[in-house]
C-alpha positions in Angstrom: 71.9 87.4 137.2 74.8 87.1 134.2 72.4 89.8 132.1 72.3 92.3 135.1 76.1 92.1 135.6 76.5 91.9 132.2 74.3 95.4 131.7 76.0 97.3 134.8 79.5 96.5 133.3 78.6 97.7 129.7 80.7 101.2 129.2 78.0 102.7 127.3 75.0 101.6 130.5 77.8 103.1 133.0 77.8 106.7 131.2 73.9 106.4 130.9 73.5 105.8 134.6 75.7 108.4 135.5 73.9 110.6 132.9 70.1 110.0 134.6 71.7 110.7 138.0 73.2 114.0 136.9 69.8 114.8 135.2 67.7 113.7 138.1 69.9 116.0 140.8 69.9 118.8 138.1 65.8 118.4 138.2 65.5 118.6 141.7 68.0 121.6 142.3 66.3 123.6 139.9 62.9 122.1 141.4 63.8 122.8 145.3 65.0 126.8 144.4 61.8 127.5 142.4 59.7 125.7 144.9 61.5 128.2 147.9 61.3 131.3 145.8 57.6 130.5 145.4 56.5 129.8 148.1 58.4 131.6 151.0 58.8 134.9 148.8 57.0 137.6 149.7 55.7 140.1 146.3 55.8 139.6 143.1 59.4 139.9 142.9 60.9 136.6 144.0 57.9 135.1 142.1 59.2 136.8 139.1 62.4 135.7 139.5 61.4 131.8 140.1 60.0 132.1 136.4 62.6 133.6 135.0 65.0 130.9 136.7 62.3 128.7 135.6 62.3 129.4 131.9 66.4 129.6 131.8 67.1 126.2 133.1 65.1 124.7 130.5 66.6 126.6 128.0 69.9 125.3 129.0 68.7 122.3 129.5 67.5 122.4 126.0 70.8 123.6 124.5 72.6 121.1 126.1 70.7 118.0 125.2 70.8 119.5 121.5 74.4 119.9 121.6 75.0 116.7 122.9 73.1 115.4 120.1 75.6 116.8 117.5 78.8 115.3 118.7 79.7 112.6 116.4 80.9 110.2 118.8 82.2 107.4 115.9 84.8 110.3 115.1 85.6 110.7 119.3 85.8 106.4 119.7 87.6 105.8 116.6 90.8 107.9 117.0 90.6 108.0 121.1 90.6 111.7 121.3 88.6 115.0 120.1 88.0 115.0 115.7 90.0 118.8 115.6 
């Protein structure tokens, strides 16, 4: 019981959780939109646009998660605000 505490009270495990349930919301939002433009659209136009949202929000997504990669985070901990 002491590691499960122990993990849920661990900053870094706090901003992870918070980070998958961000993602996961994100994932279905973009999920339930394409799914409704699909599938109650009527053409090709709605379809059209379903891909193109489609294509967007994983380019974002993309961006983001590179970005996020390239923050040097030492530099942010260390001196308790942004390295400018």
């Amino acid at each position: 019981m002491d590691g499960i505490l122990s993990f849920f009270t661990n900053s870094s495990a706090v901003v992870l959780i918070i980070f998958f349930v961000i993602l996961a919301f994100y994932l279905w939002y973009a999920f339930s939109i394409i799914y409704h433009l699909i599938r109650f659209g009527i053409g090709t136009k709605p379809k059209t646009l379903a891909l193109l949202f489609f294509v967007g929000s994983i380019v974002l997504f993309t961006i983001a998660i590179s970005t996020y990669g390239l923050v040097r985070w030492d530099q942010i901990y260390s001196n308790g605000s942004l390295p400018y």
